[in-house]
C-alpha positions, 0 to 999 in steps of 0.5 A: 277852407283858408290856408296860411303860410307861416313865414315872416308874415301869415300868408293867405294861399290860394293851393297848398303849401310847399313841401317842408314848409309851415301851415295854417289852416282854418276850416268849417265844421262842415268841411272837418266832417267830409275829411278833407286831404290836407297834407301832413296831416293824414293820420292826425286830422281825425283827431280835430275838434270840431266847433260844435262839439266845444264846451270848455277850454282845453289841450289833450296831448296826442302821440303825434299832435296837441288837440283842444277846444276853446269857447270865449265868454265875448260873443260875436256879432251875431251873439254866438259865442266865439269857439273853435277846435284846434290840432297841432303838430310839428309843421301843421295847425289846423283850426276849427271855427264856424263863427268867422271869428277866427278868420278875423284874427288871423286876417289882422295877424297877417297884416304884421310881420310878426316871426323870424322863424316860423312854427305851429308853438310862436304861431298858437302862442300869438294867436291865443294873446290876439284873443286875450288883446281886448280882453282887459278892456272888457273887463274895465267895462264889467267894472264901470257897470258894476260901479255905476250900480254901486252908487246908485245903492248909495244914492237910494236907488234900490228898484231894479237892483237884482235883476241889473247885478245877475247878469253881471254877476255871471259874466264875472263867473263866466270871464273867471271860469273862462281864463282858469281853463285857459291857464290849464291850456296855457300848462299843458302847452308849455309841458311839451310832453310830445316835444312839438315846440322849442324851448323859446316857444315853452318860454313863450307859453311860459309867459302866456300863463303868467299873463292869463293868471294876471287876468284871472285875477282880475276876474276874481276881484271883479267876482268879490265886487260883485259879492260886495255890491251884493252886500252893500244893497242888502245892508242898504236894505237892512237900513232902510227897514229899520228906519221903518221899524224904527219909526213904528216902534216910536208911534207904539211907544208913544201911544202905548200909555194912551191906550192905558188911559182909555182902557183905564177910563173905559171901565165904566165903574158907578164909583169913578169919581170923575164920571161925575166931575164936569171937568173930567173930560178935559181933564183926561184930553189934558193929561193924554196930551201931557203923555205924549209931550213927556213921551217925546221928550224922553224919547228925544233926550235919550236920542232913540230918534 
């Protein structure tokens, strides 16, 4: 377990914090089941979410306290993905992470003096815009993906296109459904319904929405990118069995009347005047040729090619 001081700077404690003062504190799912004693927080700590049970991004107002969960599309360094639980109150934060991710952030954050006035609302509206810092650049990279993809559709390159567009397709889904949750937390955080914050953190989470509503949208349009490079290689495909079929019906075509000529010759009649002809059989080569040429250049001045 991690305990913070919010001051100026995000402290790392080594015992618990002064009496009347604001803290941070960062716990395992392990440590949340065996119910620690954590001052100011003996009627509310059983109300924290633990990391395990995270599935979806939320906030659930309390009589006396914000709980929620949040799970993170981006993956660590072990290829778990990042969630935690989190509880606040009027002086306390707890956190709840078995990934290490948390403490990363909060590590980074204490290396800056961030806070004039100290509090759980200015310290989980910093904390939550740490997480969405990278957040553009991820999405930059889903972009250059799904844009390398694309010109190679237009380039001819149709062989593995399936199985390269689904997974971007669900990290675009995944990223989308991860920033509409958590402009739904961002609401509720500035609704204050149990008035835990002050009204410049409500205008600071005010400006958090709007900053996760900027990223939706670039979710969304990655989302349609993905729809429209779909598309692009489905009417590549379209094209490229026409041409096929295309060609197919050129050769029908063409040798559609020599298919006449030889069921025509294949008669065998006692009175076909050219059985006895000794020029018959050139004869008929010539005129199947002449077919043809005359075919082609039918087909050629009506441009069917």
């Amino acid at each position: 377990m991690y305990v913070y001081g919010l001051g100026q700077s995000l402290t790392l404690l080594e015992g618990a914090p002064a009496p009347g003062t604001s803290a941070v504190y960062l716990l395992t799912s392990e440590e949340l089941a065996r119910h620690p004693q954590l001052p100011g927080l003996e009627r509310v700590l059983h109300h924290t979410p633990s990391a395990r049970d995270a599935r979806v991004c939320k906030a659930e107002w309390r009589r006396d306290c914000l709980t929620g969960t949040v799970v993170m599309p981006r993956r660590g360094r072990e290829g778990d993905r990042m969630t935690f639980g989190y509880l606040l109150t009027g002086d306390r934060v707890v956190l709840c992470d078995d990934t290490g991710s948390v403490h990363a952030v909060l590590k980074r954050m204490g290396k800056e003096k961030r806070w004039r006035q100290n509090g759980p609302g200015r310290f989980f509206c910093e904390f939550l815009e740490q997480l969405l810092l990278r957040d553009l650049h991820h999405l930059e990279e889903l972009e250059d993906q799904l844009s390398h993809l694309e010109e190679g559709v237009l380039a001819g390159n149709l062989d593995g296109f399936n199985s390269a567009l689904s997974p971007l397709r669900k990290q675009a889904l995944g990223w989308l459904r991860y920033y509409n949750q958590l402009d739904g937390v961002a609401c509720e955080l500035e609704s204050n319904e149990s008035g835990l914050f002050s009204a410049d953190d409500q205008q600071r989470f005010h400006m958090l929405e709007k900053r996760v509503a900027r990223l939706r949208d670039e979710a969304q349009l990655l989302r349609e990118y993905c729809l429209q490079v779909r598309e692009l290689f489905q009417a590549e495909l379209d094209i490229r069995q026409n041409r096929i079929m295309k060609i197919l019906t050129i050769v029908t075509t063409v040798f559609l009347p020599l298919s006449l000529v030889a069921g025509w010759y294949g008669m065998n009649f006692t009175g076909m005047p050219e059985l006895g002809w000794q020029y018959g059989y050139p004869a008929v080569i010539a005129a199947s040729v002449i077919i043809v040429l005359l075919t082609l250049w039918i087909m050629k001045k009506k441009k069917f090619w």
